[in-house]
Kinemage of the C-alpha trace (Angstrom):
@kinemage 1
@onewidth
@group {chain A} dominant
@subgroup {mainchain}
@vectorlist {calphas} color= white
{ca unk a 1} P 1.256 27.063 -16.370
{ca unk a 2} L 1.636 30.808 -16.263
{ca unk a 3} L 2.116 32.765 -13.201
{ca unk a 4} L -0.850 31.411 -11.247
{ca unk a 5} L -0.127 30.763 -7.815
{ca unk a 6} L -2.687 28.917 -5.578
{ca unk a 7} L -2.415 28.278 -1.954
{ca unk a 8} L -3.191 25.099 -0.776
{ca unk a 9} L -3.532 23.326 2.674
{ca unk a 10} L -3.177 19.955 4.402
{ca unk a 11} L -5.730 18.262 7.092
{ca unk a 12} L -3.833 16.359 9.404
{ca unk a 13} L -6.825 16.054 12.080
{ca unk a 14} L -8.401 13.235 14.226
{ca unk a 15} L -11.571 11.985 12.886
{ca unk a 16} L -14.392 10.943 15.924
{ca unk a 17} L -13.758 7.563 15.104
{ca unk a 18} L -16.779 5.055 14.140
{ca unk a 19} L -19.416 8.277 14.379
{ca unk a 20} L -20.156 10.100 11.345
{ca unk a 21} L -22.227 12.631 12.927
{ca unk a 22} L -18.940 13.922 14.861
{ca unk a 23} L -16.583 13.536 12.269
{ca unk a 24} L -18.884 15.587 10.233
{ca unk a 25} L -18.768 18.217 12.007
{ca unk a 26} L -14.711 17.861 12.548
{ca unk a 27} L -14.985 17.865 9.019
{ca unk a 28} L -16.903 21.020 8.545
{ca unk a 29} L -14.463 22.678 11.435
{ca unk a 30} L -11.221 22.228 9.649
{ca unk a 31} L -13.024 23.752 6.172
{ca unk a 32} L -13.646 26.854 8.378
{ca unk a 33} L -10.050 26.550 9.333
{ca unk a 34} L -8.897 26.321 6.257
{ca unk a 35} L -10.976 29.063 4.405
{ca unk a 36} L -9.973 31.096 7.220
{ca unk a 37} L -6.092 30.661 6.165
{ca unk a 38} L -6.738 31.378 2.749
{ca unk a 39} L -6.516 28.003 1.586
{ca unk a 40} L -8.149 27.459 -1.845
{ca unk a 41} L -8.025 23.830 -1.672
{ca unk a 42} L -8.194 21.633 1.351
{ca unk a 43} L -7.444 17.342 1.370
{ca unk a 44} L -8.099 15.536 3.869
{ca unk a 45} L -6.878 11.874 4.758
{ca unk a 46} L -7.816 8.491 3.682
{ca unk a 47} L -11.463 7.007 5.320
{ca unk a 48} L -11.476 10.268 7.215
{ca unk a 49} L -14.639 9.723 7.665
{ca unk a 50} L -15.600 7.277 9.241
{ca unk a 51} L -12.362 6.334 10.602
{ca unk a 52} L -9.088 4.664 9.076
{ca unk a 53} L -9.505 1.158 11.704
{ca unk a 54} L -6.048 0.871 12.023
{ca unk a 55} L -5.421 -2.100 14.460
{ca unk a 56} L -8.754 -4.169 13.416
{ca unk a 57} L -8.872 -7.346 12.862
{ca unk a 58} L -12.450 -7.950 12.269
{ca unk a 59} L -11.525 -11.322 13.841
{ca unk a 60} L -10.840 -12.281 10.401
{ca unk a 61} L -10.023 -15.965 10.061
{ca unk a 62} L -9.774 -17.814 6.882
{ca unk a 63} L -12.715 -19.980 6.347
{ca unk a 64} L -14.779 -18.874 9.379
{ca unk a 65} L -16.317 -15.178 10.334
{ca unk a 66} L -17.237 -14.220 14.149
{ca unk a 67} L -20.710 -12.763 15.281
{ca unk a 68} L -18.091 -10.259 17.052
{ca unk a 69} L -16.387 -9.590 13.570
{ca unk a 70} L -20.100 -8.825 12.080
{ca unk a 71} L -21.033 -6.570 14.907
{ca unk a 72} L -17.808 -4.508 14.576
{ca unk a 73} L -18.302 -4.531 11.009
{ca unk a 74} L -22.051 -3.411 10.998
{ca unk a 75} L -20.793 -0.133 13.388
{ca unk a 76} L -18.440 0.699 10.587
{ca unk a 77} L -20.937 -0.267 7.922
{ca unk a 78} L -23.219 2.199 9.343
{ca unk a 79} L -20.893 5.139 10.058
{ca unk a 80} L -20.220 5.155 6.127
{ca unk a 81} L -20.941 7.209 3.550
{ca unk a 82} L -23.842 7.037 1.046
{ca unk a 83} L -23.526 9.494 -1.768
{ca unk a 84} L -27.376 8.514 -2.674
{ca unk a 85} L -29.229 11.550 -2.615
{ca unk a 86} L -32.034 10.049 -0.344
{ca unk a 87} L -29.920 7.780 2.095
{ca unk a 88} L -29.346 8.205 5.406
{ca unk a 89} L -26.026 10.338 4.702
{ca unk a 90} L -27.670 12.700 2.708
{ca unk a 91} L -27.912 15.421 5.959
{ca unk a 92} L -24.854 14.693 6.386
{ca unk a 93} L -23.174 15.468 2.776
{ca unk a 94} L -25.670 18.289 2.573
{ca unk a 95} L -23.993 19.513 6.154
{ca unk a 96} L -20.778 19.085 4.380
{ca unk a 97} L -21.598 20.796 0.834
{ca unk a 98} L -23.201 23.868 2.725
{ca unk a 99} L -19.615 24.679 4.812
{ca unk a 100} L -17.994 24.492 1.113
{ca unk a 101} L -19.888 26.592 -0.796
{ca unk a 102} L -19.400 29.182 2.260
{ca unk a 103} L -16.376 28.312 2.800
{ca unk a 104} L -15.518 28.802 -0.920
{ca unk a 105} L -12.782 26.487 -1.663
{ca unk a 106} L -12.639 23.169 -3.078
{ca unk a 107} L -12.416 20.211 -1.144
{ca unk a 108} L -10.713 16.532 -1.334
{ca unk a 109} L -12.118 14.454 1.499
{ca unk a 110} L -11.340 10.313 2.296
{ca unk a 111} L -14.318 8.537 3.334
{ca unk a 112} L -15.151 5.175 3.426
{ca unk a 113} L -18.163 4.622 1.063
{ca unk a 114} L -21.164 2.589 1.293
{ca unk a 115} L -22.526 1.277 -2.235
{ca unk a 116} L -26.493 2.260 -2.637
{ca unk a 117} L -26.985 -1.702 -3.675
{ca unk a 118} L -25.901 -4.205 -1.852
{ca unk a 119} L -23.921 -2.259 0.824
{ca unk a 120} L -20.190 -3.579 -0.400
{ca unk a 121} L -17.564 -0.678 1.287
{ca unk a 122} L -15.377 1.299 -1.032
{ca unk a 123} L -12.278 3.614 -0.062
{ca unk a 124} L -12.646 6.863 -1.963
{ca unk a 125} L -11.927 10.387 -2.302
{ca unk a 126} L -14.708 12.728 -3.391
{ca unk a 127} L -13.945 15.617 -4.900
{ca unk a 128} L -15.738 18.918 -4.414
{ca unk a 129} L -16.617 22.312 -5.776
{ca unk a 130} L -15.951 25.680 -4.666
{ca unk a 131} L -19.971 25.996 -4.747
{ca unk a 132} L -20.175 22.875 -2.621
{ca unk a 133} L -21.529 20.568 -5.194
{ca unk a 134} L -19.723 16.789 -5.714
{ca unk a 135} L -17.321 17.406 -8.624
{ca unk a 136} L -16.376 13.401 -8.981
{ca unk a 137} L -14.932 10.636 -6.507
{ca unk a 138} L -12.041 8.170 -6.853
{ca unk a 139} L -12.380 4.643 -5.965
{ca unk a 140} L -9.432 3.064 -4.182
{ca unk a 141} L -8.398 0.489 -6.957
{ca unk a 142} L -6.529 -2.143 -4.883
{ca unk a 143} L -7.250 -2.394 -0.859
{ca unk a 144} L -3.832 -3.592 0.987
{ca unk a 145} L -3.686 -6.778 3.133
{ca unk a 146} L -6.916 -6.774 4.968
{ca unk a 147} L -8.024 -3.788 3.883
{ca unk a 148} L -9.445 -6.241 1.073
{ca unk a 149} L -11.406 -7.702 3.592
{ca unk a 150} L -13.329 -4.589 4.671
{ca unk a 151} L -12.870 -2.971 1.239
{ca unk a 152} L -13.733 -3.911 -2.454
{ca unk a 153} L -12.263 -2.941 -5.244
{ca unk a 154} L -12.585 -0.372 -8.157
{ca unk a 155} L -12.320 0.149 -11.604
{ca unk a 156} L -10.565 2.499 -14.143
{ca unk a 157} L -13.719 4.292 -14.578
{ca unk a 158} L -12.771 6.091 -10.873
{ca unk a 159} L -9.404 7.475 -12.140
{ca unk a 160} L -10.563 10.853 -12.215
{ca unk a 161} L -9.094 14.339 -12.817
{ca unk a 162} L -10.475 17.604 -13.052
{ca unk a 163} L -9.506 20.839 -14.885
{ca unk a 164} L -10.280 23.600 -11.990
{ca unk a 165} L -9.515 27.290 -12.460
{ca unk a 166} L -6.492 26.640 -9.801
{ca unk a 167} L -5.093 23.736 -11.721
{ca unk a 168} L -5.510 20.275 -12.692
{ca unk a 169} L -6.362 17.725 -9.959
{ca unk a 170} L -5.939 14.178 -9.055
{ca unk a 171} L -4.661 11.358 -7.409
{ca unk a 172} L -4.238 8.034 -5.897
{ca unk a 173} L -5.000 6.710 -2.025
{ca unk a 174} L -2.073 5.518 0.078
{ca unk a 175} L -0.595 2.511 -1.666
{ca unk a 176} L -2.179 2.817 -5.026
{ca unk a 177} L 0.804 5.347 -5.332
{ca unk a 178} L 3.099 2.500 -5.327
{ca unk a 179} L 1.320 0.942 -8.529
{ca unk a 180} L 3.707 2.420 -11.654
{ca unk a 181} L 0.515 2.450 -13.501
{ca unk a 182} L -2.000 3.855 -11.658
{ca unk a 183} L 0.548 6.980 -11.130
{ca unk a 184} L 1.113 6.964 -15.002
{ca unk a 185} L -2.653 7.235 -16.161
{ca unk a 186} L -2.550 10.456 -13.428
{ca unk a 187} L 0.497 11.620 -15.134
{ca unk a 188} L -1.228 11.135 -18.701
{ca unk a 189} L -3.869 13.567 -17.708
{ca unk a 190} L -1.353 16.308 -17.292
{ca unk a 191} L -1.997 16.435 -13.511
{ca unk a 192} L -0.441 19.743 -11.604
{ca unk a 193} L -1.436 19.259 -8.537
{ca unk a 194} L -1.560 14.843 -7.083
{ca unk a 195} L -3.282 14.436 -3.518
{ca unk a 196} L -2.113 11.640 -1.971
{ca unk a 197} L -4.118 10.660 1.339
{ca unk a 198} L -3.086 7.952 2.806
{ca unk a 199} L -3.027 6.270 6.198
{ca unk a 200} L 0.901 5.501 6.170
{ca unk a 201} L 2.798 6.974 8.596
{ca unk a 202} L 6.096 5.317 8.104
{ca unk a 203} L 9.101 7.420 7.312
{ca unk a 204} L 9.823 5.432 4.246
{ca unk a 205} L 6.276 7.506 2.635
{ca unk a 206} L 8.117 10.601 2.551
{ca unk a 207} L 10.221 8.808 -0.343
{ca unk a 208} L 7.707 7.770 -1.693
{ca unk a 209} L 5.953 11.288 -2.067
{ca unk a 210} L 8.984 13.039 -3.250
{ca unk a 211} L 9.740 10.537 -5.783
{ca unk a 212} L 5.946 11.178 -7.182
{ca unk a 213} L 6.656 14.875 -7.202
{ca unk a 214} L 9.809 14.427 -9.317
{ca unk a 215} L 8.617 11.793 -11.456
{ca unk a 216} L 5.093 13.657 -11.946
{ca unk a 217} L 6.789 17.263 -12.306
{ca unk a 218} L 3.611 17.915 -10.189
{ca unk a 219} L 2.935 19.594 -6.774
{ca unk a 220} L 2.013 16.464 -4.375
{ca unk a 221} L -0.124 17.298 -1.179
{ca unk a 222} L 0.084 13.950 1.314
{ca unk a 223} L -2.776 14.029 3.986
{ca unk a 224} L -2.717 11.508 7.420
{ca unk a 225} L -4.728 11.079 10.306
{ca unk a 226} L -3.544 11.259 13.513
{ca unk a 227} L -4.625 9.067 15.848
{ca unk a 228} L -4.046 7.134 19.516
{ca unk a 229} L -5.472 4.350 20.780
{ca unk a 230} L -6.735 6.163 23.285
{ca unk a 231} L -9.565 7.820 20.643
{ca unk a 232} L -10.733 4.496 19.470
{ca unk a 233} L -14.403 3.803 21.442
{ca unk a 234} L -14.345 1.550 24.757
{ca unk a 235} L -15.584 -1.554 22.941
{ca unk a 236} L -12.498 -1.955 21.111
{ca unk a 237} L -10.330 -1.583 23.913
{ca unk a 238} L -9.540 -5.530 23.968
{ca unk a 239} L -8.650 -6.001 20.431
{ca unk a 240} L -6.025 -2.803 20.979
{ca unk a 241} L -4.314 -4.362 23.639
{ca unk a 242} L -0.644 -4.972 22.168
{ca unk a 243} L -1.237 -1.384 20.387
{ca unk a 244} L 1.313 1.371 20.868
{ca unk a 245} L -0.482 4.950 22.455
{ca unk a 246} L 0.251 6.707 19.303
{ca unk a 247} L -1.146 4.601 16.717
{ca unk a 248} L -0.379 6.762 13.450
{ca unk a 249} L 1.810 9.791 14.274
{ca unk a 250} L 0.801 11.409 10.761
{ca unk a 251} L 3.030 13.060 8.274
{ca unk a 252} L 1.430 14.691 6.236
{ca unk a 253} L 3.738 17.047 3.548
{ca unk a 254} L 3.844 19.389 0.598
{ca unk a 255} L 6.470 18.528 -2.232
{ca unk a 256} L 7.325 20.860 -5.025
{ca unk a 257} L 7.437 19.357 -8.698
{ca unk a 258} L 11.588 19.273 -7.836
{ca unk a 259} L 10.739 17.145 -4.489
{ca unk a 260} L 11.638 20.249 -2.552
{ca unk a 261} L 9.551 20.511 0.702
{ca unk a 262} L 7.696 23.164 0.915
{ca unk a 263} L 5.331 22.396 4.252
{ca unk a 264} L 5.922 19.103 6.992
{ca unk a 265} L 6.374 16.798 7.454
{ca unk a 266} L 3.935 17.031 10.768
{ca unk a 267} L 4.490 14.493 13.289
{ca unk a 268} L 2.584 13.503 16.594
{ca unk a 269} L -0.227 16.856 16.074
{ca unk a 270} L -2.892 18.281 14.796
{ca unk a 271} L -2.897 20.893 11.748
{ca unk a 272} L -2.637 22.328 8.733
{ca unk a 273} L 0.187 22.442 6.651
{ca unk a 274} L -0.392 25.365 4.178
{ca unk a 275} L 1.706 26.119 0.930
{ca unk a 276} L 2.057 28.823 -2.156
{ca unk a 277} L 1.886 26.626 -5.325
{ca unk a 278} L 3.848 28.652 -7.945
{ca unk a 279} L 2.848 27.378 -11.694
{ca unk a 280} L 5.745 28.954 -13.115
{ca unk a 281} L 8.000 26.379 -11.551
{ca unk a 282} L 6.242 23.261 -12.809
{ca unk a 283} L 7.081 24.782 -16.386
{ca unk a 284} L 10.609 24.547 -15.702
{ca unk a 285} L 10.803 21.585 -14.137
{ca unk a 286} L 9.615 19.928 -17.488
{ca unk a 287} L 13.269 21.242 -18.828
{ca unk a 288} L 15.053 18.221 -18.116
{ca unk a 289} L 12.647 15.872 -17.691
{ca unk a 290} L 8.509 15.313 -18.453
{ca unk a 291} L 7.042 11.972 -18.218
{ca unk a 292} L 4.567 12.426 -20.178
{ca unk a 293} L 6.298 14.410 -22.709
{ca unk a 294} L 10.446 14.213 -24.242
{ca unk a 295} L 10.870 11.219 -21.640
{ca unk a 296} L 7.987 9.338 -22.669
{ca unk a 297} L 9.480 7.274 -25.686
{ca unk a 298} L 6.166 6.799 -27.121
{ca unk a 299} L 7.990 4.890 -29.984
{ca unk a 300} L 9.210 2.042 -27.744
{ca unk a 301} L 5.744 1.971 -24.873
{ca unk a 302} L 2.213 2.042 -25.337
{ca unk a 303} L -0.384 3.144 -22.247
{ca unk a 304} L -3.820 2.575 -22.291
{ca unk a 305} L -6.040 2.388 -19.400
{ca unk a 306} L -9.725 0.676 -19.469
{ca unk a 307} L -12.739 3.061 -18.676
{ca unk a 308} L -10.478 6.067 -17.254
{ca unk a 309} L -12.958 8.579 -17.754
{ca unk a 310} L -11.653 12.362 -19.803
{ca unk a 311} L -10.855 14.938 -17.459
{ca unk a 312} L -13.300 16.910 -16.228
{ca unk a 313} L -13.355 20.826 -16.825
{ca unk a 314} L -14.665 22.762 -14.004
Protein backbone atom coordinates (compact mmCIF):
# COMPACT_ATOMS: atom_id res chain seq x y z
CA UNK A 1 0.00 0.00 0.00
CA UNK A 2 2.47 2.70 0.90
CA UNK A 3 3.04 5.74 -1.07
CA UNK A 4 3.65 4.07 -4.43
CA UNK A 5 2.09 5.75 -7.17
CA UNK A 6 2.03 4.14 -10.69
CA UNK A 7 0.74 5.65 -13.80
CA UNK A 8 -1.28 3.71 -15.86
CA UNK A 9 -2.96 4.04 -19.35
CA UNK A 10 -5.97 2.91 -21.39
CA UNK A 11 -6.00 1.62 -25.26
CA UNK A 12 -9.05 2.63 -26.76
CA UNK A 13 -7.78 1.98 -30.52
CA UNK A 14 -9.18 0.27 -33.71
CA UNK A 15 -7.77 -3.05 -34.32
CA UNK A 16 -7.21 -3.90 -38.48
CA UNK A 17 -9.95 -6.11 -38.21
CA UNK A 18 -9.62 -9.98 -39.35
CA UNK A 19 -5.57 -9.32 -40.10
CA UNK A 20 -3.21 -10.05 -37.46
CA UNK A 21 -0.28 -8.86 -39.24
CA UNK A 22 -1.85 -5.16 -39.06
CA UNK A 23 -3.22 -5.28 -35.82
CA UNK A 24 0.15 -6.30 -34.72
CA UNK A 25 1.68 -3.66 -35.61
CA UNK A 26 -1.35 -1.25 -34.24
CA UNK A 27 -0.53 -3.13 -31.35
CA UNK A 28 3.12 -2.44 -31.17
CA UNK A 29 2.21 1.47 -32.13
CA UNK A 30 0.06 2.21 -29.17
CA UNK A 31 2.98 0.45 -26.72
CA UNK A 32 5.27 3.17 -28.23
CA UNK A 33 2.50 5.54 -27.42
CA UNK A 34 2.12 4.58 -24.29
CA UNK A 35 5.83 4.23 -23.10
CA UNK A 36 6.15 7.51 -24.59
CA UNK A 37 3.46 8.99 -21.96
CA UNK A 38 5.02 7.41 -19.18
CA UNK A 39 2.61 4.79 -18.81
CA UNK A 40 3.90 1.81 -16.77
CA UNK A 41 1.14 -0.38 -17.64
CA UNK A 42 -0.89 -0.43 -20.78
CA UNK A 43 -4.53 -2.76 -21.37
CA UNK A 44 -5.86 -3.10 -24.21
CA UNK A 45 -9.50 -4.32 -25.19
CA UNK A 46 -11.16 -7.59 -25.44
CA UNK A 47 -10.13 -9.89 -28.88
CA UNK A 48 -8.08 -6.86 -29.80
CA UNK A 49 -6.47 -8.85 -31.79
CA UNK A 50 -7.91 -10.23 -34.12
CA UNK A 51 -10.97 -8.28 -33.97
CA UNK A 52 -14.08 -8.19 -31.48
CA UNK A 53 -16.83 -9.42 -34.68
CA UNK A 54 -19.38 -7.43 -33.39
CA UNK A 55 -22.39 -7.80 -35.82
CA UNK A 56 -21.52 -11.60 -36.95
CA UNK A 57 -23.67 -13.99 -37.22
CA UNK A 58 -21.65 -16.77 -38.52
CA UNK A 59 -25.00 -17.65 -40.16
CA UNK A 60 -25.54 -19.54 -37.11
CA UNK A 61 -28.71 -21.61 -37.23
CA UNK A 62 -29.66 -24.21 -34.79
CA UNK A 63 -29.21 -27.60 -36.19
CA UNK A 64 -27.58 -26.62 -39.51
CA UNK A 65 -24.04 -24.66 -40.25
CA UNK A 66 -23.41 -22.72 -43.74
CA UNK A 67 -20.26 -23.27 -46.03
CA UNK A 68 -20.47 -19.25 -45.77
CA UNK A 69 -20.48 -19.51 -41.84
CA UNK A 70 -17.21 -21.92 -42.15
CA UNK A 71 -15.45 -19.63 -44.52
CA UNK A 72 -16.01 -16.56 -42.27
CA UNK A 73 -15.07 -18.60 -39.46
CA UNK A 74 -11.78 -20.08 -40.97
CA UNK A 75 -10.64 -16.06 -41.72
CA UNK A 76 -11.08 -15.50 -38.03
CA UNK A 77 -9.67 -18.89 -37.14
CA UNK A 78 -6.61 -17.94 -38.90
CA UNK A 79 -6.12 -14.33 -37.78
CA UNK A 80 -5.86 -15.83 -34.09
CA UNK A 81 -3.42 -16.18 -31.78
CA UNK A 82 -1.19 -19.21 -31.05
CA UNK A 83 0.90 -18.80 -27.96
CA UNK A 84 2.88 -22.14 -29.21
CA UNK A 85 6.31 -21.23 -29.47
CA UNK A 86 6.66 -22.74 -33.06
CA UNK A 87 3.17 -21.78 -34.64
CA UNK A 88 2.52 -19.56 -37.11
CA UNK A 89 2.01 -16.58 -34.49
CA UNK A 90 5.18 -16.98 -33.04
CA UNK A 91 6.74 -13.78 -35.35
CA UNK A 92 4.12 -12.25 -34.43
CA UNK A 93 4.22 -12.52 -30.39
CA UNK A 94 7.96 -12.25 -30.78
CA UNK A 95 7.12 -8.74 -32.79
CA UNK A 96 5.00 -7.99 -29.85
CA UNK A 97 7.42 -9.09 -26.83
CA UNK A 98 10.39 -7.12 -28.54
CA UNK A 99 8.24 -3.48 -28.46
CA UNK A 100 7.70 -4.45 -24.57
CA UNK A 101 10.82 -5.13 -23.38
CA UNK A 102 11.85 -1.68 -25.20
CA UNK A 103 9.12 -0.20 -24.43
CA UNK A 104 9.58 -1.19 -20.74
CA UNK A 105 6.21 -1.45 -19.31
CA UNK A 106 3.95 -4.20 -18.75
CA UNK A 107 1.30 -5.05 -20.94
CA UNK A 108 -2.48 -6.52 -20.77
CA UNK A 109 -3.58 -7.31 -24.31
CA UNK A 110 -7.26 -9.15 -25.52
CA UNK A 111 -6.78 -11.54 -28.19
CA UNK A 112 -8.70 -14.16 -29.39
CA UNK A 113 -6.70 -17.44 -28.91
CA UNK A 114 -6.25 -20.40 -30.96
CA UNK A 115 -5.68 -23.76 -28.87
CA UNK A 116 -2.28 -25.65 -30.18
CA UNK A 117 -4.66 -29.01 -30.38
CA UNK A 118 -7.53 -29.11 -31.97
CA UNK A 119 -7.89 -25.38 -32.90
CA UNK A 120 -11.10 -24.65 -30.39
CA UNK A 121 -11.01 -20.41 -29.97
CA UNK A 122 -10.59 -18.97 -26.52
CA UNK A 123 -11.12 -15.18 -25.39
CA UNK A 124 -8.16 -14.22 -23.24
CA UNK A 125 -6.00 -11.68 -21.85
CA UNK A 126 -2.26 -12.33 -21.72
CA UNK A 127 -0.39 -10.74 -19.44
CA UNK A 128 3.12 -9.42 -19.99
CA UNK A 129 6.42 -8.40 -18.50
CA UNK A 130 8.25 -5.29 -18.41
CA UNK A 131 11.14 -7.48 -20.17
CA UNK A 132 8.62 -8.59 -22.76
CA UNK A 133 8.28 -12.13 -21.69
CA UNK A 134 4.42 -13.77 -21.21
CA UNK A 135 3.81 -13.38 -17.46
CA UNK A 136 0.32 -15.59 -17.58
CA UNK A 137 -3.09 -15.33 -19.61
CA UNK A 138 -6.74 -15.40 -18.49
CA UNK A 139 -9.25 -17.45 -20.17
CA UNK A 140 -12.66 -15.88 -20.65
CA UNK A 141 -14.73 -18.29 -18.35
CA UNK A 142 -18.25 -17.89 -19.81
CA UNK A 143 -18.68 -16.51 -23.65
CA UNK A 144 -22.14 -14.39 -23.87
CA UNK A 145 -24.94 -15.32 -26.33
CA UNK A 146 -23.14 -16.32 -29.42
CA UNK A 147 -20.03 -15.56 -28.37
CA UNK A 148 -20.39 -19.35 -27.16
CA UNK A 149 -20.61 -20.22 -30.56
CA UNK A 150 -17.26 -18.81 -31.71
CA UNK A 151 -15.77 -19.16 -28.21
CA UNK A 152 -15.23 -22.07 -25.66
CA UNK A 153 -14.99 -21.94 -22.37
CA UNK A 154 -12.39 -21.88 -19.48
CA UNK A 155 -11.57 -23.07 -16.29
CA UNK A 156 -10.56 -21.75 -12.79
CA UNK A 157 -7.09 -22.65 -13.51
CA UNK A 158 -7.06 -19.13 -15.84
CA UNK A 159 -8.04 -16.88 -12.88
CA UNK A 160 -4.79 -15.41 -12.63
CA UNK A 161 -3.11 -12.58 -10.66
CA UNK A 162 0.23 -11.39 -10.41
CA UNK A 163 2.28 -9.62 -7.68
CA UNK A 164 4.29 -6.88 -9.93
CA UNK A 165 6.57 -4.27 -8.37
CA UNK A 166 3.63 -1.62 -9.36
CA UNK A 167 0.93 -3.62 -7.69
CA UNK A 168 -1.16 -6.57 -7.80
CA UNK A 169 -2.94 -7.39 -11.09
CA UNK A 170 -5.98 -9.00 -12.43
CA UNK A 171 -9.17 -9.28 -13.85
CA UNK A 172 -12.15 -10.45 -15.66
CA UNK A 173 -13.30 -9.87 -19.62
CA UNK A 174 -16.48 -7.90 -20.30
CA UNK A 175 -19.34 -9.83 -18.76
CA UNK A 176 -17.47 -12.19 -16.57
CA UNK A 177 -17.53 -8.95 -14.35
CA UNK A 178 -21.13 -9.45 -13.89
CA UNK A 179 -20.52 -13.06 -12.33
CA UNK A 180 -20.46 -12.22 -8.21
CA UNK A 181 -18.01 -14.97 -8.13
CA UNK A 182 -15.65 -14.64 -10.59
CA UNK A 183 -15.14 -10.87 -9.16
CA UNK A 184 -14.84 -12.43 -5.59
CA UNK A 185 -11.95 -15.03 -6.31
CA UNK A 186 -10.15 -11.55 -7.90
CA UNK A 187 -11.00 -9.84 -4.76
CA UNK A 188 -9.59 -12.90 -2.62
CA UNK A 189 -6.25 -12.39 -4.19
CA UNK A 190 -5.98 -8.94 -2.77
CA UNK A 191 -6.13 -7.40 -6.28
CA UNK A 192 -5.08 -3.42 -6.46
CA UNK A 193 -5.32 -2.82 -9.66
CA UNK A 194 -8.73 -5.04 -11.91
CA UNK A 195 -8.52 -4.58 -15.86
CA UNK A 196 -11.61 -4.95 -17.24
CA UNK A 197 -11.60 -5.15 -21.23
CA UNK A 198 -14.51 -5.59 -22.58
CA UNK A 199 -16.39 -4.99 -25.82
CA UNK A 200 -19.53 -3.20 -24.11
CA UNK A 201 -20.14 0.05 -24.97
CA UNK A 202 -23.43 0.67 -23.36
CA UNK A 203 -23.74 3.41 -20.81
CA UNK A 204 -25.12 1.05 -18.28
CA UNK A 205 -20.98 -0.47 -18.12
CA UNK A 206 -19.92 2.57 -16.52
CA UNK A 207 -22.10 1.24 -13.44
CA UNK A 208 -20.96 -1.57 -13.69
CA UNK A 209 -17.17 -0.50 -13.44
CA UNK A 210 -17.68 1.84 -10.62
CA UNK A 211 -19.55 -0.57 -8.64
CA UNK A 212 -16.33 -3.06 -9.09
CA UNK A 213 -14.10 -0.26 -7.94
CA UNK A 214 -16.13 0.27 -4.74
CA UNK A 215 -16.88 -3.18 -4.04
CA UNK A 216 -13.11 -4.28 -4.88
CA UNK A 217 -11.53 -1.12 -2.99
CA UNK A 218 -9.34 -1.53 -6.16
CA UNK A 219 -8.27 0.82 -9.03
CA UNK A 220 -10.38 -0.58 -12.20
CA UNK A 221 -8.93 0.26 -15.76
CA UNK A 222 -11.96 -0.57 -18.51
CA UNK A 223 -10.49 -0.90 -22.13
CA UNK A 224 -12.98 -0.82 -25.58
CA UNK A 225 -12.48 -0.88 -29.09
CA UNK A 226 -13.70 1.49 -31.24
CA UNK A 227 -15.01 0.58 -34.22
CA UNK A 228 -17.45 1.45 -37.50
CA UNK A 229 -18.77 -0.57 -39.86
CA UNK A 230 -17.06 1.08 -42.20
CA UNK A 231 -13.51 -0.79 -40.92
CA UNK A 232 -14.97 -4.20 -41.18
CA UNK A 233 -13.40 -5.84 -44.75
CA UNK A 234 -15.68 -5.66 -48.04
CA UNK A 235 -16.81 -9.27 -47.74
CA UNK A 236 -18.81 -8.61 -44.81
CA UNK A 237 -20.46 -5.74 -46.11
CA UNK A 238 -23.88 -7.81 -46.64
CA UNK A 239 -24.18 -9.31 -43.29
CA UNK A 240 -23.67 -5.43 -41.83
CA UNK A 241 -26.41 -4.14 -43.64
CA UNK A 242 -29.01 -3.10 -40.79
CA UNK A 243 -25.68 -1.99 -38.77
CA UNK A 244 -25.44 1.52 -37.38
CA UNK A 245 -21.92 3.56 -38.81
CA UNK A 246 -20.56 3.59 -35.39
CA UNK A 247 -20.72 0.15 -34.29
CA UNK A 248 -19.06 0.41 -30.67
CA UNK A 249 -18.44 4.05 -29.69
CA UNK A 250 -15.97 2.80 -26.81
CA UNK A 251 -15.79 3.97 -23.27
CA UNK A 252 -13.18 3.09 -21.93
CA UNK A 253 -12.50 4.66 -18.03
CA UNK A 254 -10.33 4.81 -14.95
CA UNK A 255 -12.19 4.41 -11.48
CA UNK A 256 -10.55 5.06 -8.19
CA UNK A 257 -11.07 2.37 -5.32
CA UNK A 258 -14.02 5.17 -4.12
CA UNK A 259 -15.61 4.92 -7.84
CA UNK A 260 -14.28 8.40 -8.41
CA UNK A 261 -13.29 8.93 -12.11
CA UNK A 262 -10.17 9.66 -12.60
CA UNK A 263 -9.77 9.40 -16.73
CA UNK A 264 -13.05 8.95 -19.51
CA UNK A 265 -15.11 7.95 -20.19
CA UNK A 266 -13.92 8.28 -24.12
CA UNK A 267 -16.59 8.19 -26.56
CA UNK A 268 -16.65 8.04 -30.50
CA UNK A 269 -12.25 8.31 -30.66
CA UNK A 270 -9.23 7.05 -30.51
CA UNK A 271 -6.77 7.25 -27.34
CA UNK A 272 -5.36 6.87 -24.33
CA UNK A 273 -6.77 7.58 -21.19
CA UNK A 274 -3.81 7.93 -18.72
CA UNK A 275 -4.06 8.07 -14.79
CA UNK A 276 -1.77 8.53 -11.40
CA UNK A 277 -2.70 5.46 -9.25
CA UNK A 278 -2.05 6.65 -5.64
CA UNK A 279 -1.65 3.41 -3.18
CA UNK A 280 -2.16 5.44 -0.26
CA UNK A 281 -5.80 5.86 -1.10
CA UNK A 282 -6.70 2.20 -1.52
CA UNK A 283 -5.50 1.93 2.26
CA UNK A 284 -8.12 4.18 3.29
CA UNK A 285 -10.69 3.14 1.40
CA UNK A 286 -10.52 -0.26 3.35
CA UNK A 287 -11.73 2.08 6.50
CA UNK A 288 -15.24 1.52 6.08
CA UNK A 289 -15.45 -1.21 4.07
CA UNK A 290 -13.00 -4.37 2.65
CA UNK A 291 -14.51 -7.28 1.04
CA UNK A 292 -12.20 -9.39 1.65
CA UNK A 293 -11.44 -8.32 5.06
CA UNK A 294 -14.05 -6.76 8.28
CA UNK A 295 -16.98 -7.18 5.61
CA UNK A 296 -16.27 -10.59 4.72
CA UNK A 297 -18.22 -12.52 7.56
CA UNK A 298 -16.13 -15.47 7.12
CA UNK A 299 -18.22 -17.03 10.02
CA UNK A 300 -21.50 -17.07 8.06
CA UNK A 301 -19.78 -17.75 3.96
CA UNK A 302 -17.32 -20.00 2.71
CA UNK A 303 -15.35 -19.31 -0.92
CA UNK A 304 -13.50 -21.71 -2.62
CA UNK A 305 -12.68 -21.73 -6.18
CA UNK A 306 -11.49 -25.03 -8.23
CA UNK A 307 -7.91 -24.87 -9.81
CA UNK A 308 -7.45 -20.91 -9.31
CA UNK A 309 -3.89 -20.98 -9.51
CA UNK A 310 -1.62 -18.76 -6.32
CA UNK A 311 -0.68 -15.48 -7.39
CA UNK A 312 2.15 -15.04 -9.17
CA UNK A 313 5.15 -12.83 -7.84
CA UNK A 314 6.93 -10.97 -10.45
Amino acid sequence: MENRKVKVGVVQATPALFDIEKTVDIVISWIEKGANQGCELLLFPESFIPCYPRGLTFDAVIGRRSEKSREQWLKYWNNSIELDAVSKSAKHLSKISEAIKKANIFVALGVTEKESLGGSLHCSLLYYGKDGKLLGKHRKLKPTGLERYIWTESDGSTLTTLDTEIGKIGGLICWENYMPLARMAMYNKGVEIYLAPTADSRESWQSTMQHIALEGRCYVLAANQIVRKSDYPAAFEEDLANEPEIMCAGGSVILSPLGEVLAGPLWNQEGILTAELDFSILAKSKLDFDVIGHYSRNDVFNFSVNKQPETLKI
